[in-house]
VEXRO-822537 format. One line per 5 residues: number of its first residue (from 1); their letters; for each residue x, y, z of C-alpha. Coordinates in steps of 0.1 Angstrom, whole numbers. Example, Ala and Ser with C-alpha at 12.3 -4.5 7.8 and 13.67 -1.06 7.14 Angstrom:
2
1	AS	123,-45,78 | 137,-11,71
This chain:
461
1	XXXXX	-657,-413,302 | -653,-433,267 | -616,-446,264 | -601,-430,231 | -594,-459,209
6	XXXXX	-557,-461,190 | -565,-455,151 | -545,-475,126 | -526,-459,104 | -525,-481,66
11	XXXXX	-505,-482,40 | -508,-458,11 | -530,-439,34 | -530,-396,29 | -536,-377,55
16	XXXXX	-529,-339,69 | -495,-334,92 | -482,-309,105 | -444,-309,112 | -433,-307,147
21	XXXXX	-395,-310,147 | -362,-327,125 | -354,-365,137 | -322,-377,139 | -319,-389,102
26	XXXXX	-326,-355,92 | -364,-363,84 | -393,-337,94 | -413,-355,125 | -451,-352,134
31	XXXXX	-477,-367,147 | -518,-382,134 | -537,-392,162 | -509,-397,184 | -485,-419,165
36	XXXXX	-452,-401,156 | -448,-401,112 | -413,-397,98 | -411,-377,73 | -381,-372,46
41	XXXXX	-378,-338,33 | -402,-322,56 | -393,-296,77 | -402,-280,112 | -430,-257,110
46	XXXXX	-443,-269,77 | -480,-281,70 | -477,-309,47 | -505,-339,29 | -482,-371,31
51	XXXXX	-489,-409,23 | -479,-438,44 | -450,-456,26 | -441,-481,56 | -462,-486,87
56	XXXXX	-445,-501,119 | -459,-507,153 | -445,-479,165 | -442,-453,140 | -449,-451,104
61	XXXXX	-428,-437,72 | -443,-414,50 | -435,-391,19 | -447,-354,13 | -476,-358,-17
66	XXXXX	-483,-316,-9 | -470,-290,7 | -499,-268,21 | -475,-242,42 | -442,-238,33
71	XXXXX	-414,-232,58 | -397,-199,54 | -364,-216,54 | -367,-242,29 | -344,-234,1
76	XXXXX	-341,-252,-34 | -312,-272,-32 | -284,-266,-52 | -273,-301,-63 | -294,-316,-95
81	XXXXX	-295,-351,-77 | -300,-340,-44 | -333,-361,-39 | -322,-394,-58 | -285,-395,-40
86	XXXXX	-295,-397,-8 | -257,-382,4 | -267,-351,20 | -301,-350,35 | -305,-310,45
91	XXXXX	-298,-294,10 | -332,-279,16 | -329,-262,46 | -310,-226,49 | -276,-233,62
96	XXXXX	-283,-212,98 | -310,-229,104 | -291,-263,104 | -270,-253,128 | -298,-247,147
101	XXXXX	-318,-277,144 | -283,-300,148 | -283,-283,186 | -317,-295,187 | -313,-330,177
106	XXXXX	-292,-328,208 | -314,-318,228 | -341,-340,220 | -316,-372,225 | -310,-360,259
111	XXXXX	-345,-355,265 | -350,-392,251 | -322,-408,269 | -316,-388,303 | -329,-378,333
116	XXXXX	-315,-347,334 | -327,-314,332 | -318,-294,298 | -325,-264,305 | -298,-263,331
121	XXXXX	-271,-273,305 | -248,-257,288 | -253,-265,255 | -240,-238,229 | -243,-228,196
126	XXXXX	-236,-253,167 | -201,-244,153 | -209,-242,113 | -191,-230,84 | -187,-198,66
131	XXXXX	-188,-216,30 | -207,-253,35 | -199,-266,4 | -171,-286,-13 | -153,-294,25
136	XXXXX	-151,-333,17 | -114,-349,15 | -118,-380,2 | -149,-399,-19 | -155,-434,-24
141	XXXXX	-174,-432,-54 | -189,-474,-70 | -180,-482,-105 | -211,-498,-129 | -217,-495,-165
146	XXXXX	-250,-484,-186 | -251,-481,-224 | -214,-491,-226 | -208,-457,-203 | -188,-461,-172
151	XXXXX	-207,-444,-140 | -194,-433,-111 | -215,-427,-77 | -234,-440,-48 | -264,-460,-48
156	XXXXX	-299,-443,-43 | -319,-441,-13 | -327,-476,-3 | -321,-489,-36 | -292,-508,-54
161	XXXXX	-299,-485,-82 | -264,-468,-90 | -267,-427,-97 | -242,-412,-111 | -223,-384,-97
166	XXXXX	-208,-358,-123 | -201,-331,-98 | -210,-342,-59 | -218,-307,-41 | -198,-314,-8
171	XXXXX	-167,-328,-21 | -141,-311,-26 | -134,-296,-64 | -97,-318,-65 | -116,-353,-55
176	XXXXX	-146,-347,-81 | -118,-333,-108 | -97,-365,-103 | -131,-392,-101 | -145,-383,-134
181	XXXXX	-107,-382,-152 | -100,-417,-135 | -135,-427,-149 | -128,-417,-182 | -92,-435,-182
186	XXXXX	-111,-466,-174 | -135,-460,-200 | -109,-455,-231 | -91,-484,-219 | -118,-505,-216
191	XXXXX	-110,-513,-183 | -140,-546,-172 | -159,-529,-147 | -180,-549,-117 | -214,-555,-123
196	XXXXX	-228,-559,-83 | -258,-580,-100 | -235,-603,-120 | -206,-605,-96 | -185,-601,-128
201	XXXXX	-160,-578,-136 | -129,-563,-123 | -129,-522,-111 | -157,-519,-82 | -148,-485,-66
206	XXXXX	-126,-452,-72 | -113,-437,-40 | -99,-400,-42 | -82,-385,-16 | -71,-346,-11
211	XXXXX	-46,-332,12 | -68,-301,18 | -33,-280,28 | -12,-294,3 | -30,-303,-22
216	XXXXX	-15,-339,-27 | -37,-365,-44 | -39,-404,-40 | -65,-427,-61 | -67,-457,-49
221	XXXXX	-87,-482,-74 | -111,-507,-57 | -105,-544,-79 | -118,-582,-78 | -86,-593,-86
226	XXXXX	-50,-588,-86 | -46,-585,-120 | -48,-555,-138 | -49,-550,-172 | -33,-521,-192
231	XXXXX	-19,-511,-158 | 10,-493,-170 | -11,-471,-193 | -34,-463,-166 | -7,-450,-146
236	XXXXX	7,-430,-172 | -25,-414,-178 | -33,-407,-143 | -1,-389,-139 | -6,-372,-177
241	XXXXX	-38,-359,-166 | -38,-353,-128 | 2,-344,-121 | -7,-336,-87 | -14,-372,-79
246	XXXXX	11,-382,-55 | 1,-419,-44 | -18,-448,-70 | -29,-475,-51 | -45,-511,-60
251	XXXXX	-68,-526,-31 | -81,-560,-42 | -116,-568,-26 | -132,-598,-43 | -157,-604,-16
256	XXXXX	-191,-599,-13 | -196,-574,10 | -209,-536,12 | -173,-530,27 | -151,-509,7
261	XXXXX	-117,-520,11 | -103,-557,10 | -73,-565,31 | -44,-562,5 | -32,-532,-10
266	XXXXX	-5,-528,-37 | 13,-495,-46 | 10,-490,-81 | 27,-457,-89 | 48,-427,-59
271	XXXXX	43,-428,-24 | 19,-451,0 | 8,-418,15 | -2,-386,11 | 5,-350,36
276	XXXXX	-18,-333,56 | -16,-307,74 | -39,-298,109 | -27,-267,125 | 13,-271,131
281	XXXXX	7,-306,130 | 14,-329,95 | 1,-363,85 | 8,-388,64 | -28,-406,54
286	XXXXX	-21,-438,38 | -49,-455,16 | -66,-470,48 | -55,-445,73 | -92,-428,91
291	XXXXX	-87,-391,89 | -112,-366,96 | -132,-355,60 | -136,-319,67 | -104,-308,83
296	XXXXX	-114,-272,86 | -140,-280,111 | -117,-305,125 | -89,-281,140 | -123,-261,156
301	XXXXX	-135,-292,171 | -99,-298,186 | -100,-265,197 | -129,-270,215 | -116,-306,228
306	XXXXX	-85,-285,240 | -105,-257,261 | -131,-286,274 | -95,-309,287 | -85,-274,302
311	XXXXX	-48,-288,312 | -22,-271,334 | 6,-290,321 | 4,-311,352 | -19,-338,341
316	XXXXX	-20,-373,329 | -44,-380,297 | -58,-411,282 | -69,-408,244 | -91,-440,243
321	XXXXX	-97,-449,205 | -70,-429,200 | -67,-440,161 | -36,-423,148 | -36,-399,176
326	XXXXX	-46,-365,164 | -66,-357,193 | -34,-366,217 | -10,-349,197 | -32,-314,197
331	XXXXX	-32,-314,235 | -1,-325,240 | 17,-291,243 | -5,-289,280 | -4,-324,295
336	XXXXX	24,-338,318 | 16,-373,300 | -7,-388,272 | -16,-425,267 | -38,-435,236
341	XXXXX	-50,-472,229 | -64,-479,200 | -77,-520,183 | -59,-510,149 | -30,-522,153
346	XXXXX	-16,-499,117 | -33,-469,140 | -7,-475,168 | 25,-476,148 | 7,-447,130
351	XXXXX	5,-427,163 | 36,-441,173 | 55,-427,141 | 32,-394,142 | 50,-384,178
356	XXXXX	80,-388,169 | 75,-367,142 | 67,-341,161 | 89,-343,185 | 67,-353,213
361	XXXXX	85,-379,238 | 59,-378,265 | 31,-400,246 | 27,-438,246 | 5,-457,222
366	XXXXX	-6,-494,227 | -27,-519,211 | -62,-532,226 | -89,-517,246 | -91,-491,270
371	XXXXX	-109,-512,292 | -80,-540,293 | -50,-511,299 | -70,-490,324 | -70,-511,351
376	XXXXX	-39,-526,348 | -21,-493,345 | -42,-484,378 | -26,-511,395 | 12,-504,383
381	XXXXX	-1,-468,400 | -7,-450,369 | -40,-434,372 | -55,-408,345 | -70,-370,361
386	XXXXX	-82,-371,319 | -98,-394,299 | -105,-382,263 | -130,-405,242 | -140,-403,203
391	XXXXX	-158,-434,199 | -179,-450,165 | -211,-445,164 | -225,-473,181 | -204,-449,215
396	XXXXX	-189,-466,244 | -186,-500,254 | -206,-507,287 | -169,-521,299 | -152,-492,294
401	XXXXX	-180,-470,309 | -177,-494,341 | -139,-485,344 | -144,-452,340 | -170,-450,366
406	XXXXX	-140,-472,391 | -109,-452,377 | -127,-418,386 | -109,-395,365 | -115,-359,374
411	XXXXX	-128,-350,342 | -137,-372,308 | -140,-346,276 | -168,-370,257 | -164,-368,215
416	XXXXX	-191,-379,199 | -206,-382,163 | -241,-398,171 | -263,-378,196 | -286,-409,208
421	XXXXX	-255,-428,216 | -241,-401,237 | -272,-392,255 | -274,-429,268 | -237,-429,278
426	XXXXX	-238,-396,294 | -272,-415,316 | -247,-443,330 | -220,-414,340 | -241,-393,355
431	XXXXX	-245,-404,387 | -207,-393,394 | -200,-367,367 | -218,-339,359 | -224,-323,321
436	XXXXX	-204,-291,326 | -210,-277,285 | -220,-295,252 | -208,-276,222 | -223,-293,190
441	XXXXX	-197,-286,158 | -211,-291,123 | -187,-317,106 | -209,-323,79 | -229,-294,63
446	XXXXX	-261,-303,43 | -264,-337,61 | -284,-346,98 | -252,-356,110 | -237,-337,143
451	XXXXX	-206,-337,164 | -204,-332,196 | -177,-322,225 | -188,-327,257 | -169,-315,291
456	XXXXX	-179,-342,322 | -168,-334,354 | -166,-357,384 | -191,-347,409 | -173,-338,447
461	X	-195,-369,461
């Protein structure tokens, strides 16, 4: 019997595929002669011709050159730079049929990463949106100049190549409103504006910000330097043309780095904050302050945080990267006792602050790593029955998995924003905790990105 050799795929090569499912990124994924091809744009179900762009050991990168069968639920996307922005990376596909294909990517990263058997999970129906559009807070939109005009938008896919963003499709209407009337401030003035290739100039980013509930605006203006020139006109046309700006901030970054904000900030004009309002709870988001950008599907994924916690009132909680403790603060009408830890140490006083706000005396927020407190307050003879997590991306520490798998809480309600990285961590807990539900909650509409609350209960061995 003749071994079947391993064909090379080559660059710039076309060739037939035929697409099996969506990856993680959002791309359509199939496979020619048994070596999986990533394809953006593509979608399950679809026939496609595509060409090689990138080959890798392992997989290759392709784009669609044809589109032999169509899927019935590709769509034409609404947004005119939908393929050059590289923002959103689903415009394409019907909006019920993300929902379904986010559960999937779920699945699949369980498959990947576990050993465990799907089908016996509960995972339930993605949580989507009735309108998917315009749900955005806050954008953080680069500065650069062409032709003397002053653009305002995000680089292109892979490129350093600025496109400009007139009216962004998922932001909300106040953020895009107050972006091109800050652009065009900075363009009567003359304001310099940073040139990324040159390293010259002076305004790099404009950050808008929207209290969703009460409609309060800050712009916070990204610069090189300190110095700003014609900063009291700016001002006064900021609050001329946009009255319902309530905070103007100044962050000076003069670094060279693809982060946005530098480490000073300098209030220009009102308050250092903005409200917000989640439920009957209310915020006040500074310039730097993380808050969720689409806080409609934030109180449902709360909600669904809430019912996985299931508390009597009796319990004592642990909100591990706790940040400015919303997820604390929601449950903490049914807990006997919350502690929250956070690295930020402007998240703490935050939290802190927040509590007594609302009243809530039964709540302690500290600085450093759940890993450090945990054992130390198991040894004082504090011990959690609830840990609640809402890591980064990148998901647990392999520390603080370790202490979770000693402290042995009855139950840990898992929050998590990258699939892959929870399918690995749910691996190391599952020899003492079971995966009682996953319910997948779409945070960000038109894009491959899915959240995920996930109930773990300690196994009775």
């Amino acid at each position: 019997m003749k071994k079947e050799q391993s064909v090379e795929i080559k660059l710039n090569q076309t060739f037939p595929l035929t697409i099996k499912r969506l990856g993680i990124n959002g791309e359509g994924v199939g496979y020619f002669k048994k070596k999986v091809v990533f394809v953006p744009g593509a979608l399950p179900g679809e026939e496609v011709v595509v060409e090689a762009t990138k080959v890798h050991p392992k997989f290759t990168e392709a784009k669609i050159k044809n589109i032999r069968k169509k899927s019935v639920h590709r769509v034409a996307p609404p947004c005119p730079i939908y393929e050059e922005c590289g923002g959103c990376q689903l415009q394409h596909l019907h909006y019920d049929q993300q929902l379904k294909e986010k559960r999937d990517i779920v699945i699949q990263s369980l498959e990947r990463h576990t050993k465990l058997n799907v089908e016996k999970i509960d995972i339930k129906e993605t949580i989507g949106m009735e309108d998917p559009w315009n749900y955005r807070n806050k954008s953080q939109f680069q500065v650069g100049l062409k032709d003397g005009k002053v653009l305002a938008g995000l680089y292109g896919m892979n490129s350093h190549r600025l496109i400009n963003i007139e009216q962004c499709a998922v932001q909300h209407p106040q953020t895009n409103k107050a972006t091109a009337t800050v652009k065009r401030i900075l363009q009567d003035l003359k304001i310099p504006i940073y040139s990324e290739k040159s390293r010259k100039g002076l305004v790099r980013t404009i950050v808008a910000r929207v209290g969703i509930q009460t409609g309060e605006l800050q712009i916070v203006l990204i610069t090189t330097k300190k110095e700003l020139p014609n900063k009291e006109q700016i001002i006064q046309e900021i609050k001329k043309k946009l009255p319902e700006v309530k905070s103007i901030i100044q962050n000076i970054n003069g670094q060279k780095t693809s982060l946005i904000f530098g480490d000073e900030t300098v209030n220009l004009e009102g308050n250092d904050f903005i409200q917000e309002t989640l439920g009957d709870l209310q915020f006040e988001l500074s310039a730097r302050t993380f808050f969720q950008l689409n806080p409609e599907q934030t109180v449902k994924l709360y909600n669904e945080v809430k019912k996985a916690a299931a508390l009597t009132g009796k319990e004592k909680v642990v909100d591990a990267y706790c940040g400015v403790g919303t997820i604390g603060l929601w449950i903490a009408d049914s807990a006997a006792e919350i502690r929250g830890m956070d690295i930020i140490p402007e998240s703490i006083e935050d939290a802190k602050k927040n509590a007594v706000r609302h009243g809530i005396k039964h709540a302690k927020y500290v600085t450093g790593k759940a890993e450090e407190w945990l054992p130390k307050w198991v040894k004082e003879g504090w011990k959690p029955d609830v840990i609640i997590v809402d890591p980064p991306r990148t998901g647990l520490d392999g520390q603080l998995l370790n202490t979770i798998l000693k402290v042995k809480p009855k139950k840990v309600v898992y929050v998590s924003c990258n699939p892959s990285t929870l399918a690995k961590d749910i691996a190391v807990l599952s020899g003492k905790y079971q995966v009682a539900m996953i319910q997948p909650v779409d945070m960000f509409p038109q894009t491959a990105h899915v959240e995920c609350c996930v109930s773990l209960e300690r196994k009775c061995n």
